[in-house]
VMD Tcl script that draws the C-alpha trace (Angstrom):
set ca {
  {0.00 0.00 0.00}
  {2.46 2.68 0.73}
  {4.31 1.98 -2.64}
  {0.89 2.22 -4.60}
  {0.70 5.54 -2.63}
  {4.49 6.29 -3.41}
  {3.68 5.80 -7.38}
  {0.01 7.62 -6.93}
  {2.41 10.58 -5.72}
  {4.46 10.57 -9.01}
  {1.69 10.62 -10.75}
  {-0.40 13.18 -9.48}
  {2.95 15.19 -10.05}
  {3.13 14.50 -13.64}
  {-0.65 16.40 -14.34}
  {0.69 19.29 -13.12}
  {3.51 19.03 -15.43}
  {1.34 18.04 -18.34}
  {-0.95 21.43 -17.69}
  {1.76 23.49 -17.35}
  {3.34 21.37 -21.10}
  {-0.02 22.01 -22.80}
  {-0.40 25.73 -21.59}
  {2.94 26.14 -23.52}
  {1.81 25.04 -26.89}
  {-1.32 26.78 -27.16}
  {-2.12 30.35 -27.77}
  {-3.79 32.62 -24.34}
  {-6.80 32.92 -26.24}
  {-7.71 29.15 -25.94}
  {-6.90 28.31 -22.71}
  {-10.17 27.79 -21.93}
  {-11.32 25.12 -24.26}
  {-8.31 23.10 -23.43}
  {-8.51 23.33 -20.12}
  {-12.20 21.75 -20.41}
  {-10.31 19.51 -23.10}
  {-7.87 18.23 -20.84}
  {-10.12 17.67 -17.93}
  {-12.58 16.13 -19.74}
  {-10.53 13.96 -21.41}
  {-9.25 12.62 -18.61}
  {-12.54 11.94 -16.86}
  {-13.84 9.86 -20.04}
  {-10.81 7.69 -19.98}
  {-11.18 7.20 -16.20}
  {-15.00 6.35 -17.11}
  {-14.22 3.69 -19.75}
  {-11.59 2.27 -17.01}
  {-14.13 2.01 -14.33}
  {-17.23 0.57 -16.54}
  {-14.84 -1.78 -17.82}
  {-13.43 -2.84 -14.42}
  {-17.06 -3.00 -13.76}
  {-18.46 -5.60 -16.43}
  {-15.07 -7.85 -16.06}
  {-15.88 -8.39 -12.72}
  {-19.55 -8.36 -12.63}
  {-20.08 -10.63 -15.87}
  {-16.61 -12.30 -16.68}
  {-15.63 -12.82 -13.63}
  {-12.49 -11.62 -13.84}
  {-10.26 -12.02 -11.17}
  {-8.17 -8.52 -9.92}
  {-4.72 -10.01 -11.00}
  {-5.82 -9.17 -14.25}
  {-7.31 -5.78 -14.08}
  {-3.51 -4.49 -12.76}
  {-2.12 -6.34 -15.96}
  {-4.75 -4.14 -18.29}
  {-4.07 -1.18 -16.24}
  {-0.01 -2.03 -16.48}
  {-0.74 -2.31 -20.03}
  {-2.49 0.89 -20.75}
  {-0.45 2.99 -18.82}
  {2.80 1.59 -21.27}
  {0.96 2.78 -23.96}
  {0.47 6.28 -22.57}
  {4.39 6.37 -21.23}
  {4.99 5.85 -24.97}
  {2.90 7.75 -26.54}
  {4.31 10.90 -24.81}
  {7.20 10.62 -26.54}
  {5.69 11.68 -30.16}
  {3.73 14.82 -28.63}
  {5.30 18.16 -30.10}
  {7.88 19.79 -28.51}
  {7.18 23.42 -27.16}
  {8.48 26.03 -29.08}
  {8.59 28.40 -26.22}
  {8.70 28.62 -22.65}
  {5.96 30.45 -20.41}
  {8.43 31.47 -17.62}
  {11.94 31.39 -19.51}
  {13.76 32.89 -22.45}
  {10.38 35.29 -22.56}
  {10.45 38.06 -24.87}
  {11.13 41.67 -22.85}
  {8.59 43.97 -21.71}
  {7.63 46.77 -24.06}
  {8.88 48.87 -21.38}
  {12.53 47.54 -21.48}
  {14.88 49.90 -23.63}
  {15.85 46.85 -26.68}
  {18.10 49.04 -28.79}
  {19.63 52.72 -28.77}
  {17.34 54.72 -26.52}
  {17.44 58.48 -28.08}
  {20.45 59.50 -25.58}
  {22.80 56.94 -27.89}
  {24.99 58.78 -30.33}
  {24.35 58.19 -33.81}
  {25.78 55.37 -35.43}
  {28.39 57.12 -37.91}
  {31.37 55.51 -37.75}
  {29.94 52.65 -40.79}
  {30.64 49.85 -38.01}
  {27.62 47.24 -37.36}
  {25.52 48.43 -34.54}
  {25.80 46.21 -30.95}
  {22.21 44.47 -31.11}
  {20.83 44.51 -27.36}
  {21.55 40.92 -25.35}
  {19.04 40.53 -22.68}
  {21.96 38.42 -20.67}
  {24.70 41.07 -21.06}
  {23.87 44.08 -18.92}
  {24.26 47.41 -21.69}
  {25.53 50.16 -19.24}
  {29.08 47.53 -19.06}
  {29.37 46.45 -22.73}
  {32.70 47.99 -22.38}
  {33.92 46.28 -19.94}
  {33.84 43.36 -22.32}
  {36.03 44.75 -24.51}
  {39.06 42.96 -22.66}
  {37.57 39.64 -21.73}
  {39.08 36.91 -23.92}
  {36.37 35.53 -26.16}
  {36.69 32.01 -24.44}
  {35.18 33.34 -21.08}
  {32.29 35.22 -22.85}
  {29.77 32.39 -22.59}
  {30.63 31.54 -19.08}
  {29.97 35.34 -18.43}
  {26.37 35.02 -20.72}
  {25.50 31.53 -18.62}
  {25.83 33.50 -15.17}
  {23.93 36.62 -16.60}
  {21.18 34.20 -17.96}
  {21.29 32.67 -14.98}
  {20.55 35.73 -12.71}
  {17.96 36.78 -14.96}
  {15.71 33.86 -14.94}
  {16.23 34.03 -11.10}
  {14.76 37.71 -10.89}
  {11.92 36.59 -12.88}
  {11.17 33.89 -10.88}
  {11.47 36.48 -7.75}
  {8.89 38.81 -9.50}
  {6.70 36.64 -10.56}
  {6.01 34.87 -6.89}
  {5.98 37.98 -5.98}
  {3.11 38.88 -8.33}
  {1.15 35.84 -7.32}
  {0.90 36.10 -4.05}
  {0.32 39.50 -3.90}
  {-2.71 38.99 -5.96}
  {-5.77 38.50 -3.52}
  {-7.96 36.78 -6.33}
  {-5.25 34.31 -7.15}
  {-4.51 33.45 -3.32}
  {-7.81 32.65 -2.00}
  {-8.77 30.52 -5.49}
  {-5.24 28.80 -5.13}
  {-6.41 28.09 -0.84}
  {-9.75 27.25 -2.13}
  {-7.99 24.55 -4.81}
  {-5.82 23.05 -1.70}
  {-8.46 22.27 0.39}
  {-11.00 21.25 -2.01}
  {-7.99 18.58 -3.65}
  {-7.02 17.70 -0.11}
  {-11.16 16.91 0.64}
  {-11.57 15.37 -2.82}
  {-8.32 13.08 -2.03}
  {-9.73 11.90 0.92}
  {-13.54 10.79 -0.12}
  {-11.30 8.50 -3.19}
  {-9.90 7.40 -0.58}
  {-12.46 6.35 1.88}
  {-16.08 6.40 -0.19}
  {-15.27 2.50 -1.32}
  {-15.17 1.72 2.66}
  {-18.13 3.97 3.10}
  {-19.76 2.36 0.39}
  {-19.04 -1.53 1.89}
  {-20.46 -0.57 5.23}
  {-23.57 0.72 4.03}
  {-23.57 -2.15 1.62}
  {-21.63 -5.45 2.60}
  {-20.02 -6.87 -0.59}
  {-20.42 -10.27 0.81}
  {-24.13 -9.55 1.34}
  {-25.62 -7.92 -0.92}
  {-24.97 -6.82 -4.88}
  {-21.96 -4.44 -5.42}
  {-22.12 -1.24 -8.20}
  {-19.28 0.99 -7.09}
  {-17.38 0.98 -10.30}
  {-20.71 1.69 -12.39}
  {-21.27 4.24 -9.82}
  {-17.43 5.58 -10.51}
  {-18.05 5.60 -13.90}
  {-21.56 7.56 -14.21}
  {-19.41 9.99 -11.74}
  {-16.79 10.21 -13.79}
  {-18.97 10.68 -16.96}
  {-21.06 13.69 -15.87}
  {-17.75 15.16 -14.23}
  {-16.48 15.25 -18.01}
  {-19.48 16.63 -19.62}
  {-19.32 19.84 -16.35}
  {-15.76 20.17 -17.01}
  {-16.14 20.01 -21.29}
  {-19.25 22.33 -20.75}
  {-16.75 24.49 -18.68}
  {-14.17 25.14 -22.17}
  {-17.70 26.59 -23.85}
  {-19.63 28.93 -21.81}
  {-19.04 32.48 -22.17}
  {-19.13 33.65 -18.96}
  {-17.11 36.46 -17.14}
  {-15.89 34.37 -14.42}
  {-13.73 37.08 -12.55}
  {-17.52 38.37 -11.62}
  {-19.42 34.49 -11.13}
  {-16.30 32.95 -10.14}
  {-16.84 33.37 -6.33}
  {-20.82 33.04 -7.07}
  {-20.07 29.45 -8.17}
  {-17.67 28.93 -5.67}
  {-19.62 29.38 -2.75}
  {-23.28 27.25 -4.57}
  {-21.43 24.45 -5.48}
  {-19.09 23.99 -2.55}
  {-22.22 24.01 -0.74}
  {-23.58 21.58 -2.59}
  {-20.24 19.48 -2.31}
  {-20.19 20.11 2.03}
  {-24.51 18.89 1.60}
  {-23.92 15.65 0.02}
  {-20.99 14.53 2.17}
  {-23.41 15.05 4.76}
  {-25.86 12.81 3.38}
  {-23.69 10.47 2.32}
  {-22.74 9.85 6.18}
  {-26.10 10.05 7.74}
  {-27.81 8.16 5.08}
  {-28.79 3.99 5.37}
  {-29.64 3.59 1.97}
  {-26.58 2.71 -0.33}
  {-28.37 4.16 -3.34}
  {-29.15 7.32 -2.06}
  {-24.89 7.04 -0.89}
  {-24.59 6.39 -4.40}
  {-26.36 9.75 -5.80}
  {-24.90 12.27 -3.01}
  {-21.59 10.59 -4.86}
  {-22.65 11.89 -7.93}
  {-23.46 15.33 -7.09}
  {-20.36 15.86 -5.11}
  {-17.76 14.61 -7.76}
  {-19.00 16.41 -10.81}
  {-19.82 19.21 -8.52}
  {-16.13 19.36 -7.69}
  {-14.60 18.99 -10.82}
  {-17.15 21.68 -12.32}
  {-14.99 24.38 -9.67}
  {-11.13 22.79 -10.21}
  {-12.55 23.21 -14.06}
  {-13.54 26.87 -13.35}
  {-10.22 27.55 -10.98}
  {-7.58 26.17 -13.57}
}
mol new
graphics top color blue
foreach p $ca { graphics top sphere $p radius 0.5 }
foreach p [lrange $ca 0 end-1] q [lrange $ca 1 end] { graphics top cylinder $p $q radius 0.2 }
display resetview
């Protein structure tokens, strides 16, 4: 158990690499379709896992040795398949083009340019007010210098830009709100399966929790693909939404504890997964 919980780790690591990947191949003005895209995506696969889990078990009789080995198998196929996806052709936090507001060339103080010699063009990694003083450094160390003045400025930029994020009240409290509501969400995964088997006894009575997972799963997709398409200014419903639906979330854990009947369990399930990934949907 604590290596599955050792690789769930990785992998939970790896999404936020692929969203930060997929934000740096597509233009500003569609991040909202692929964010709905991406989640969506990702809750249909999910869905075909768990309805399939669910019929080779409930009609094959298929033993759990062999769900692993399908799992094992599909997960090689996505390992691989990652290695034909298009390299970025920029970066969103390095090697940035400079602000408009950065002098790139001869400001209008810089003598004219009379002497019939090729102009210095402006290196963001080589400070301008001490170009001369690389008059006398032998050529050889002139990278070295560039690598340490590349270096330094991708550190300031890092500097500014945590500064600029957490300085930002909107950004804090959604990022708080995301915490919490992952830790939460993290937890019911966890526990809803031993929820589910002591309101319903698998050796007792008939088990659905995988078709269950998968209806979940299915309706979380279609909130989070609806998500990519509504026009909606959410820097004025974005805290409207927030507050309904977390409600909504906090009213069918509630139910789902004080409940005795598995089905109704079952529906408060619903509700508070698709409810959930409607607002990560909204916050990413």
């Amino acid at each position: 158990m604590q290596l599955v919980e050792f690789f769930y780790g990785m992998v939970t690591a790896t999404e936020v690499a692929y969203y930060a990947y997929i934000y740096s191949v597509v233009s500003p003005d569609h991040y909202q379709k692929v964010t709905g895209y991406c989640r969506s995506i990702t809750l249909v696969a999910s869905t075909i896992g768990s309805l399939l889990g669910q019929l080779l078990v409930s009609l094959a009789h298929v033993s759990y040795f062999y769900l692993n080995a399908i799992t094992m198998a599909s997960v090689s196929v996505a390992f691989m398949s990652s290695f034909f996806l298009p390299m970025p052709q920029k970066s969103m936090f390095f090697h940035r083009t400079s602000s408009p507001e950065a002098p790139i060339g001869p400001t209008d103080k810089d003598p004219p340019n009379v002497s019939g010699q090729p102009s210095h063009q402006w290196d963001p990694c080589v400070p301008t007010t001490s170009s001369a003083n690389f008059q006398n450094v032998p050529v050889d160390q002139l990278p070295k210098i560039k690598d340490q003045n590349r270096f330094l400025t991708v550190l300031l930029q890092l500097c500014k830009d945590l500064k600029e994020c957490y300085t930002t009240k909107k950004l804090l409290y959604w990022s708080i709100w995301w915490a919490l509501a992952t830790a939460g969400f993290n937890q019911v995964l966890n526990y809803v399966q031993v929820l589910w088997d002591a309101k319903a006894p698998s050796h007792s009575s008939q088990v659905y929790n995988g078709a269950v997972e998968a209806i979940a799963t299915f309706l979380s997709s279609v909130t989070s693909l609806a998500v990519g398409y509504v026009k909606m200014n959410w820097d004025l419903t974005g805290e409207m939404a927030l507050g309904i639906f977390s409600a909504l979330d906090a009213g069918s854990l509630l139910l789902m504890h004080f409940t005795s009947n598995i089905w109704v369990c079952y529906a408060s399930y619903l509700v508070f997964k698709a409810c959930y990934m409607l607002l990560i949907t909204i916050a990413t």
